[in-house]
C-alpha positions as CSV (number, residue, x, y, z in Angstrom):
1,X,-9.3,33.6,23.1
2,X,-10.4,35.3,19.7
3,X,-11.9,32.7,16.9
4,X,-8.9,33.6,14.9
5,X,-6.7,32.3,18.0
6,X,-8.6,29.2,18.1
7,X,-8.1,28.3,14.8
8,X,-4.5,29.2,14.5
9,X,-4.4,26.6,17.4
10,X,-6.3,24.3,16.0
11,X,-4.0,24.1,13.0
12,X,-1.2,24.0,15.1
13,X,-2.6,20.8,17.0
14,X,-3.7,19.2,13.8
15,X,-0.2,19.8,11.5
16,X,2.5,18.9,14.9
17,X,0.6,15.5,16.2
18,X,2.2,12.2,15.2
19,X,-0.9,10.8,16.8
20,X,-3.8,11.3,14.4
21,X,-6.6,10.3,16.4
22,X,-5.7,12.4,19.6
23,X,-4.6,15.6,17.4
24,X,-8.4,15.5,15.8
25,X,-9.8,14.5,19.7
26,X,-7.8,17.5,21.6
27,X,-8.4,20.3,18.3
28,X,-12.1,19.8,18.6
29,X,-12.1,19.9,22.0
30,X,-10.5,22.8,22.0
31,X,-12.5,24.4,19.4
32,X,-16.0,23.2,21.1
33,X,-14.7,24.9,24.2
34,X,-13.6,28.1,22.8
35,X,-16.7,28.7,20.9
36,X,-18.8,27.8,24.2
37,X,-20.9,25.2,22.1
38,X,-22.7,22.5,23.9
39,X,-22.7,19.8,20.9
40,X,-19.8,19.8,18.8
41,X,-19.8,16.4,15.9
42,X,-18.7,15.4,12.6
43,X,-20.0,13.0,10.3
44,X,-19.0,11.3,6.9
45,X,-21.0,10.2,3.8
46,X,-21.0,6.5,3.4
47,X,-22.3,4.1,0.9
48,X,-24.5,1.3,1.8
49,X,-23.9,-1.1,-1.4
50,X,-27.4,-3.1,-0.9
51,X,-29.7,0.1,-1.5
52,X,-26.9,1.7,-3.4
53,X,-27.7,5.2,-1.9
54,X,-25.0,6.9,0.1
55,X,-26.0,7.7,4.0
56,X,-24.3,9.6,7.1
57,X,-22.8,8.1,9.5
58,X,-20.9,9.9,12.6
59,X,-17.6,9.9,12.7
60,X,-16.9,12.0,15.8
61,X,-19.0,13.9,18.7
62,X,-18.4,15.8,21.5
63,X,-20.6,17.3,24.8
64,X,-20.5,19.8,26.7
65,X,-21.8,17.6,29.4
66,X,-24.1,14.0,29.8
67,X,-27.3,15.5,29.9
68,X,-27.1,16.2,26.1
69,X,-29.0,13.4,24.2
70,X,-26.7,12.0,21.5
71,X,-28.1,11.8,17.6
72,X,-29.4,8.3,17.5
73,X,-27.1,6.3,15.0
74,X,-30.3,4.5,13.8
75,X,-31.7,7.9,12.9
76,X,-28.3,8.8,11.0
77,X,-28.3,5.6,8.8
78,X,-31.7,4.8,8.1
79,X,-32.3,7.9,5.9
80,X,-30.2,8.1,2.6
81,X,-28.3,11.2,2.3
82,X,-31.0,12.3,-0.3
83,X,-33.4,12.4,2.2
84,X,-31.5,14.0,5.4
85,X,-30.0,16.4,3.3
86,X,-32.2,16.7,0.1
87,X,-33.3,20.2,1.4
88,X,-29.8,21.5,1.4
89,X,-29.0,21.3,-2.3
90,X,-28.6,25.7,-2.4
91,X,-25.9,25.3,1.1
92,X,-24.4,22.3,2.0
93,X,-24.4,21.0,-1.6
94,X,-23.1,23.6,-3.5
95,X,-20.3,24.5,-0.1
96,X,-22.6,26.4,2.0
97,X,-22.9,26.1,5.3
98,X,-26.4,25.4,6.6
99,X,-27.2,27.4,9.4
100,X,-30.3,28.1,11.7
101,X,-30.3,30.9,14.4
102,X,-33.6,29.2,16.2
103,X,-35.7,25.9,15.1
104,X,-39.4,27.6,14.1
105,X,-39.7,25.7,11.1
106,X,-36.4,23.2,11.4
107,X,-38.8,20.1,12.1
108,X,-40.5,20.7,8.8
109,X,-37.1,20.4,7.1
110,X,-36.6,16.3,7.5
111,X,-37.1,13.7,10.0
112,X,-33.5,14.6,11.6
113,X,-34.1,18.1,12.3
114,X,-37.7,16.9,14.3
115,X,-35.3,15.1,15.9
116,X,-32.9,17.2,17.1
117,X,-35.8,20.0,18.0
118,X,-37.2,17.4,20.5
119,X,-34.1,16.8,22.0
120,X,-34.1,20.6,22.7
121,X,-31.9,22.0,19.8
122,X,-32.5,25.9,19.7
123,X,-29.9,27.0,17.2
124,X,-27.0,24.9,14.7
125,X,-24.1,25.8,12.0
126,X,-23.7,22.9,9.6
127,X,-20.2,23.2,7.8
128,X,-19.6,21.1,4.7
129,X,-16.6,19.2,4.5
130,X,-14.8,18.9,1.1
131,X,-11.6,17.3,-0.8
132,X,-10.9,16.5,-4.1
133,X,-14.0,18.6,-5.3
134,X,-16.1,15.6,-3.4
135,X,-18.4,16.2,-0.1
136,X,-16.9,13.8,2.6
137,X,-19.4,15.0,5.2
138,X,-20.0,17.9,7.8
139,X,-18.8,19.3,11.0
140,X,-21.8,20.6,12.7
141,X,-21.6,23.4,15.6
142,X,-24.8,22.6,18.2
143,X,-26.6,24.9,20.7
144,X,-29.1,23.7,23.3
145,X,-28.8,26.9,25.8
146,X,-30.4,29.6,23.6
147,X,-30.3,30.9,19.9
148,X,-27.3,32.4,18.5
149,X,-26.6,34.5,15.6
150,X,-24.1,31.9,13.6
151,X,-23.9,34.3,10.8
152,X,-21.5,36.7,12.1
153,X,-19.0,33.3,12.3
154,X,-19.6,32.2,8.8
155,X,-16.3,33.2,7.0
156,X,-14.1,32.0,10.2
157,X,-16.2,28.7,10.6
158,X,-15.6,27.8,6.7
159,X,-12.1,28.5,7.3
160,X,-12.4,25.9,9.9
161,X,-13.8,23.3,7.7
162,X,-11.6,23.6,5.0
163,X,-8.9,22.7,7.5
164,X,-10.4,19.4,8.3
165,X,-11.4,19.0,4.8
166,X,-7.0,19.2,4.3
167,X,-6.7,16.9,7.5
168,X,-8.9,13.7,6.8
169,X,-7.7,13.7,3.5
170,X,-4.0,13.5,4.8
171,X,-5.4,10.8,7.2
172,X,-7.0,8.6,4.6
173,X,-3.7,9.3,2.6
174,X,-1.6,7.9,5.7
175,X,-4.3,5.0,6.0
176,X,-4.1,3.8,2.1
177,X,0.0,4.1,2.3
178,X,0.1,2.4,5.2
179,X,-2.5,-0.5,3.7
180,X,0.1,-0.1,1.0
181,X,2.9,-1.3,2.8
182,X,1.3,-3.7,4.4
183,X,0.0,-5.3,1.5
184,X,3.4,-4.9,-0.8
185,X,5.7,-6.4,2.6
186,X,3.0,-9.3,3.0
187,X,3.0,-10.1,-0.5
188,X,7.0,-10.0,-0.1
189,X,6.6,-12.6,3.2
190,X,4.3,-14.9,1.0
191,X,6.9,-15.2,-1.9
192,X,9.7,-16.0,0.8
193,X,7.1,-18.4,2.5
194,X,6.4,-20.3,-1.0
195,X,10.2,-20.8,-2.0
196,X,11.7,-21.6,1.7
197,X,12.0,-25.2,1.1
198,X,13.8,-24.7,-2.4
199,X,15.6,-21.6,-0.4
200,X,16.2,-24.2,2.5
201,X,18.0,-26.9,-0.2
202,X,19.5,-24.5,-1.8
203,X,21.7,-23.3,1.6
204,X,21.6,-27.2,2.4
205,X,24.0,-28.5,-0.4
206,X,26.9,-25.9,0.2
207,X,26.8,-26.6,3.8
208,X,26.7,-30.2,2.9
209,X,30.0,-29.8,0.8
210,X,31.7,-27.8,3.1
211,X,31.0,-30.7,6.1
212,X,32.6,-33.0,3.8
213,X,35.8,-31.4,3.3
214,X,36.1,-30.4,6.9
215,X,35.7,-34.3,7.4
216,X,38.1,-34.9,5.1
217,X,40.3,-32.4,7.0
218,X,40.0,-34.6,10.0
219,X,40.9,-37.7,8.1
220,X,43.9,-36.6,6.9
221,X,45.0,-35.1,10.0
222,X,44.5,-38.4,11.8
223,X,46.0,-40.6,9.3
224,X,48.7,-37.9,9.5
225,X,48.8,-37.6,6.0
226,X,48.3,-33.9,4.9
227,X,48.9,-33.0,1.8
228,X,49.2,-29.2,1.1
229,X,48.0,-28.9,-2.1
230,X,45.4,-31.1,-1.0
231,X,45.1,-28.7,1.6
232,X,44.5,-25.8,-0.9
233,X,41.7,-27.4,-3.2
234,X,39.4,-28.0,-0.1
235,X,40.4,-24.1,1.0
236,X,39.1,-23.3,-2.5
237,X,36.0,-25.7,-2.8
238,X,34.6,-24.2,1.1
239,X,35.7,-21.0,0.2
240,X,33.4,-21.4,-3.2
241,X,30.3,-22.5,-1.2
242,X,30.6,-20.2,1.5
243,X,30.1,-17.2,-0.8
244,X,26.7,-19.3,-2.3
245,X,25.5,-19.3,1.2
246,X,26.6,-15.9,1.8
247,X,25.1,-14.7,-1.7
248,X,21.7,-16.4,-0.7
249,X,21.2,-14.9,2.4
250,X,22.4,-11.6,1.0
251,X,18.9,-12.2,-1.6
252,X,16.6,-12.9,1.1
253,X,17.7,-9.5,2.9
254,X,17.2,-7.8,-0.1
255,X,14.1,-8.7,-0.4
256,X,12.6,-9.2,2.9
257,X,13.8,-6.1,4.2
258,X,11.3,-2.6,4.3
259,X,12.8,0.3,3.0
260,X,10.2,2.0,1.3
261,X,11.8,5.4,3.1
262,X,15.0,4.5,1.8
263,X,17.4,6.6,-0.6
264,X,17.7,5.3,-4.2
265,X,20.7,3.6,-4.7
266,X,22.8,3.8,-7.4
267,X,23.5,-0.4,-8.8
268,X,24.7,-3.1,-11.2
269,X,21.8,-4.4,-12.3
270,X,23.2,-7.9,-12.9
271,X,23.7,-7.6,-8.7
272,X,20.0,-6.7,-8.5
273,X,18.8,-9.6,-11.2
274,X,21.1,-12.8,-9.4
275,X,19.9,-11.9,-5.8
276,X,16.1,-12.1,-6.9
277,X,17.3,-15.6,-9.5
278,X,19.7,-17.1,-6.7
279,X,17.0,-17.0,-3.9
280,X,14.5,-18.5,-6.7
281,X,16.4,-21.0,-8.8
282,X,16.2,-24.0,-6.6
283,X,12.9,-24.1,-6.2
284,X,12.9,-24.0,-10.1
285,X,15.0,-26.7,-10.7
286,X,13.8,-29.0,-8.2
287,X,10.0,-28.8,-10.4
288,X,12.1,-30.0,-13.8
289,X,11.4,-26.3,-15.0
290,X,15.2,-25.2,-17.2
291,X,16.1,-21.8,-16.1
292,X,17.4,-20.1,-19.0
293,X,19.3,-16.7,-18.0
294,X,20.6,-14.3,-21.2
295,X,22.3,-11.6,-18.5
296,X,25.4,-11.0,-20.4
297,X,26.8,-7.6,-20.1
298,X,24.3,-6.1,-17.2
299,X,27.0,-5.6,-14.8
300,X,27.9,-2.6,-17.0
301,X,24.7,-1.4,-16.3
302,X,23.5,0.8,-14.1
303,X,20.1,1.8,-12.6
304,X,19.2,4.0,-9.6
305,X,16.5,2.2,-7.7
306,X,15.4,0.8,-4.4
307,X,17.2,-2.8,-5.0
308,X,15.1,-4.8,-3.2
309,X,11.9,-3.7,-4.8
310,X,13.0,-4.9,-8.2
311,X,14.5,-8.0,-6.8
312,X,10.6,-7.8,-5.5
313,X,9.3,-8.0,-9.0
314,X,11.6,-10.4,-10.7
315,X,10.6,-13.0,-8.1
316,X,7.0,-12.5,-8.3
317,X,7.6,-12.8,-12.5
318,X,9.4,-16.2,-11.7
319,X,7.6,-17.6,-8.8
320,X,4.1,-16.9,-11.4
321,X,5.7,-19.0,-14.0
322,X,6.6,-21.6,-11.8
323,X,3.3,-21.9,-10.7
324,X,1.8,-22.1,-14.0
325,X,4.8,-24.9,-15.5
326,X,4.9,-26.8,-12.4
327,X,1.2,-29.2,-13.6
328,X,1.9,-28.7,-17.0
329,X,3.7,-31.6,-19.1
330,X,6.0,-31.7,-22.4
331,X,8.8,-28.7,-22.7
332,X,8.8,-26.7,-19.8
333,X,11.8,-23.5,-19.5
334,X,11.6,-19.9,-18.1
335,X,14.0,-17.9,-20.3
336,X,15.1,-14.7,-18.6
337,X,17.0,-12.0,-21.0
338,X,18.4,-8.2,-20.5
339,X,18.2,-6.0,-23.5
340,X,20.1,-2.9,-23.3
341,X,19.2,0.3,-25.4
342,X,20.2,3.4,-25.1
343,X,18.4,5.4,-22.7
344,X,17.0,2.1,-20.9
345,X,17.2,-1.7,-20.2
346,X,14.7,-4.2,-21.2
347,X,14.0,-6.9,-18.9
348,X,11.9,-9.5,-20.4
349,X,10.6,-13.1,-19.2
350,X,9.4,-15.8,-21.3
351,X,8.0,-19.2,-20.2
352,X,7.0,-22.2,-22.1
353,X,3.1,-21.8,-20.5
354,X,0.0,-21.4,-22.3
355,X,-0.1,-17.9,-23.4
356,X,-3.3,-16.1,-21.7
357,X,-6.3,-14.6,-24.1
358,X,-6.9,-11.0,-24.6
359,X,-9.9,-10.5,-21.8
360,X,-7.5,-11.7,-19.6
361,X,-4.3,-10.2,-19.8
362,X,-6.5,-6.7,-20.0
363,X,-7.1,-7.8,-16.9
364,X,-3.6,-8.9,-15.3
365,X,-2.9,-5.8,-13.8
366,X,-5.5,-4.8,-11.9
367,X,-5.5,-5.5,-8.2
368,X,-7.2,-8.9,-6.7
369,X,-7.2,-10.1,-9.9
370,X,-5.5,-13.6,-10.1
371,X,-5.9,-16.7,-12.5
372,X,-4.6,-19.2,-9.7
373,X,-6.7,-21.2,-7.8
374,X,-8.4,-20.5,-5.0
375,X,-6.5,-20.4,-1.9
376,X,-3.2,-19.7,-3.9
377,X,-2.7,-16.0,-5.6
378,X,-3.8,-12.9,-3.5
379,X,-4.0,-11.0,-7.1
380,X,-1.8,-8.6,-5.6
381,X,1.4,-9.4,-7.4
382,X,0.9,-7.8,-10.8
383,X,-0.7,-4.3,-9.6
384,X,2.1,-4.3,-7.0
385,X,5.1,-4.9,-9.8
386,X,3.7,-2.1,-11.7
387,X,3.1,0.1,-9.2
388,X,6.8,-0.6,-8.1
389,X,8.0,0.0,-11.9
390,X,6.1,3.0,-12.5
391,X,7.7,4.9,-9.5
392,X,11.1,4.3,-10.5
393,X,10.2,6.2,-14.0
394,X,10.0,2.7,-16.1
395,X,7.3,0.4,-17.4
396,X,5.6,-3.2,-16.9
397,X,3.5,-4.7,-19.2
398,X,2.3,-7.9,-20.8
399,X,4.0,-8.6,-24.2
400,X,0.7,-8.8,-26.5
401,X,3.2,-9.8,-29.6
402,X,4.7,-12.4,-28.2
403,X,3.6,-15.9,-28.8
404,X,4.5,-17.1,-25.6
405,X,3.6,-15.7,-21.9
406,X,5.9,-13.1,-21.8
407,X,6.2,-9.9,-18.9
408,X,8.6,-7.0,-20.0
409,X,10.2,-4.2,-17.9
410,X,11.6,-1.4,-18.8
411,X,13.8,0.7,-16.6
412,X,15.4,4.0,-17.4
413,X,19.7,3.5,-17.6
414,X,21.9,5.7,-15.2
415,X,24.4,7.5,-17.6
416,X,27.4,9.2,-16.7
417,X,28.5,12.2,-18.4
């Protein structure tokens, strides 16, 4: 198999793996074995944060067979990349390979390539790694048999390791979308978690109503003294709480549910606002705290969004000012109002809170970052609602000019032509 056949394959193996891990294990196999190397590894810059120097570690290896003596991971981390690689700063630095056809003067070069010479190294290629303009690390070609002319495989070998260079940044991609998603569903199950027993009372009156009409039912038919118009006012008064409880439940799905694959949807935002308010008024008004809701006219509107990740953000805006009313005495009121212009909506929430200084609402957005006590906010909640109203072409910010604690969204209006 020609180098050029092994790299088509390898890119092949790479791009049609759903499995990340084995795609990188079988290409480098099959690459280590096609280029009849005995020591095939990669390894990735890393930052050790108490000398504040950036190091190698190894992030993959492969032998030809056991008698090979592996790099010692001591010898990788306990020089900083300055040192190891400090030599390099006309190849690997600059996106050169570094490459040595035989190891006459490789153990005058650092402390690593003494190493490898006494572990019999006669000849290496050492391919730099790069994406985003950054080095990530190398993927380094190893030869214990005999020397070997690595130049005549330097154009296809860089080929190679811009390949990789593409792949690990996909993977690290995959990684921080999938931490993404993780974090933004968890921060989801946490809000559901804090407002289930409001959530819980909420579902508990209408089913308490609706028992005591069906007792009253019973009653009437024992006495044997139904009344039919009777009859049609407690048809009306379960028929009234059955759609609360359905309208509840149909809240918590919005928002519990992952969809971050799924299609925009085109929807009345006054549907979108009372499933995040009905699955978070309870809890609201069992704390004293007035809920004050200025929605008139929003079912005209329409927005194109992923409905349950605005119902996301509303709940986090009202479960925060709970949290900061719910120790606080004298007037205490959350007023929620929807602003319509012409080429967007304005969402804005107001409480009766203490209205945060400058430093801090700089601050308010950034993730981890939380004014709660310990052992109550992740942080997470801000960052997240922005992040959530950016991608849907809007904005979320803190409202410097109001004198109150006051968030504001902006989302752009669906108009029909």
């Amino acid at each position: 198999m020609t180098l050029l056949s092994i790299i088509n394959e390898v890119s092949r193996t790479l791009l049609n793996s759903s499995d990340t891990e084995l795609a990188l294990e079988r290409s480098l196999e099959l690459l280590a074995k096609g280029l009849d190397v005995d020591h095939l590894r990669i390894d990735r810059n890393a930052f050790n944060e108490d000398t504040d120097k950036v190091y190698v570690e190894s992030f993959y290896e492969w032998f030809s067979n056991k008698s090979i003596a592996p790099i010692e991971k001591n010898i990788l981390s306990s020089f900083s990349y300055d040192e190891i690689f400090g030599i390099f700063s006309t190849t690997i630095g600059v996106g050169k390979p570094f490459i040595s056809n035989n190891m006459d003067n490789i153990e005058t070069i650092s402390k690593m390539g003494k190493s490898l010479k006494n572990n019999g190294l006669k000849s290496f290629f050492v391919a730099p790694i790069f994406f985003n303009a950054n080095h990530w690390g190398n993927i380094s070609f190893l030869d214990y048999r005999g020397e070997r002319d690595w130049c005549s495989l330097e154009n296809e070998l860089m080929i190679l390791a811009s390949i990789f260079g593409g792949y690990f940044k996909n993977m690290e991609l995959r990684n921080s979308f999938g931490k993404e998603l993780s974090t933004s569903h968890s921060a989801k199950m946490a809000t559901l978690g804090e407002m289930a027993s409001g959530i819980a009372h909420e579902i508990n009156n209408p089913l308490f109503v609706i028992n005591g009409y069906a007792s009253r039912i019973e009653t009437s038919i024992d006495r044997g003294n139904l009344d039919e118009d009777e009859l049609r006012n407690i048809s009306m008064m379960i028929q009234k709480n059955c759609k609360r409880v359905s309208s509840i439940v149909s809240g918590l799905r919005l928002i519990s549910r992952k969809s971050k694959l799924d299609e925009l949807e085109v929807r009345s935002l006054k549907d979108v606002v009372d499933s995040a308010i009905d699955i978070s008024k309870e809890r609201i008004r069992l704390a004293g705290i007035d809920l004050i809701c200025d929605v008139r006219g929003s079912e005209e509107i329409l927005i194109e969004c992923l409905p349950e990740q605005i119902s996301q953000v509303i709940v986090n805006l009202l479960n925060n000012s709970h949290d900061s009313l719910i120790e606080k005495s004298g007037e205490r009121w959350i007023k929620f109002v929807i602003r319509e212009l012409e080429d967007r909506v304005i969402l804005s929430l107001t409480d009766s809170g203490e209205r945060v200084s400058s430093n801090i609402s700089n601050k308010m957005m950034q993730p981890f970052f939380t004014t709660k006590k310990s052992g109550k906010g992740t942080g997470l909640g801000l960052s997240i609602s922005k992040e959530i109203i950016s991608k849907h072409g809007g904005k979320f910010y803190f409202d410097e000019n109001s004198e109150k604690m006051t968030f504001v969204i902006e989302l752009p209006k669906l108009t029909c032509e």
